[in-house]
C-alpha positions in Angstrom: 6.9 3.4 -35.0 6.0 7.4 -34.4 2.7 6.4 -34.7 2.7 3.7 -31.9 4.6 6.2 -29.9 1.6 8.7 -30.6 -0.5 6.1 -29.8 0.6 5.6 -26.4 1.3 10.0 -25.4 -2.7 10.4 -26.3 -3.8 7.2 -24.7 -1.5 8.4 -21.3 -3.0 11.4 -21.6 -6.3 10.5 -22.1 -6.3 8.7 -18.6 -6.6 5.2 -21.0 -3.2 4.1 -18.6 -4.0 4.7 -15.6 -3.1 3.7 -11.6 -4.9 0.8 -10.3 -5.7 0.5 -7.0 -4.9 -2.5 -4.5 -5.8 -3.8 -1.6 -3.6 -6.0 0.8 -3.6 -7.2 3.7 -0.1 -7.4 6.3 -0.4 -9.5 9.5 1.7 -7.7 12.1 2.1 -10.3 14.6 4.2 -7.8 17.1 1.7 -5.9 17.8 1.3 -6.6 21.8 -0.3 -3.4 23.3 -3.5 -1.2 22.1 -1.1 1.4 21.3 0.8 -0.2 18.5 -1.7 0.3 16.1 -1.8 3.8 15.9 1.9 3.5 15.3 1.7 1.5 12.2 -1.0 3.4 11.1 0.4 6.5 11.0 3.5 4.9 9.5 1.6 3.1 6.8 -0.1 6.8 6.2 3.3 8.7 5.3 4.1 6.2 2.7 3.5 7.9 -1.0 0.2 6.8 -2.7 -1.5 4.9 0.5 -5.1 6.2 0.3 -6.5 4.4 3.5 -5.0 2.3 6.1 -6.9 0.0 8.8 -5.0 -1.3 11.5 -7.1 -4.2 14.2 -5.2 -4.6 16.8 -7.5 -7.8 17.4 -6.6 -9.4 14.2 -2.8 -8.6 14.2 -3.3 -6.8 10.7 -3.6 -4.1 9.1 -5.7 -3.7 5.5 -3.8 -1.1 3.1 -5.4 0.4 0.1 -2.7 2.2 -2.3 -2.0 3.4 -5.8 0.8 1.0 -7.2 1.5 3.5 -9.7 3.1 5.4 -6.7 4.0 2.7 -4.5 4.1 -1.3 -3.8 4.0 -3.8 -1.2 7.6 -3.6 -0.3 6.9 -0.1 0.3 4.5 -0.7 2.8 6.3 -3.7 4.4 9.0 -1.4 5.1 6.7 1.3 6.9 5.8 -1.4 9.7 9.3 -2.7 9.7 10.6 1.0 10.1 8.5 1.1 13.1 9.6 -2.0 14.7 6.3 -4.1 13.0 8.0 -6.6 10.8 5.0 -7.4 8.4 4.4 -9.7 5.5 1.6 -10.0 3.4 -1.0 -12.1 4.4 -3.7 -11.5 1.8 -3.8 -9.5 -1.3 -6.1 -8.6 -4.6 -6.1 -6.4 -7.4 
């Protein structure tokens, strides 16, 4: 058993478990001006672990890459909803 535990402190350390990043995509369908995007953006932004954040006001979405070591989708839901965007997750990969 120490030796698994050993196991897993060098492997940790070693960067062998490590963060993966996703991708998602949230349709925002209340966006109704060309101002609301910068909005959600900038909410999206603040959220711990979002590394970049693309917001079309066209498309009624907004594509979020992010560490899920540091956070998750109902994070990020929760940023547009925050705002007054209620999002959901239209589209997501690993």
């Amino acid at each position: 058993m120490k030796n698994m535990l050993v196991f897993w402190v060098l492997l940790s350390l070693s960067g062998g478990i490590s963060a993966a990043e996703q991708s998602v995509l949230l349709s925002v369908p209340g966006m109704n001006c060309p101002v609301c995007p910068i909005t959600i953006k900038k909410s999206l932004q603040q959220v711990a672990g979002v590394k970049s954040v693309n917001v079309s006001y066209e498309s009624k979405t907004a594509e979020v890459a992010f560490d899920d070591k540091l956070t998750d989708i109902k994070s990020l839901l929760k940023a547009t909803e925050n705002v007054g965007y209620p999002s959901y997750l239209k589209e997501g990969k690993k």
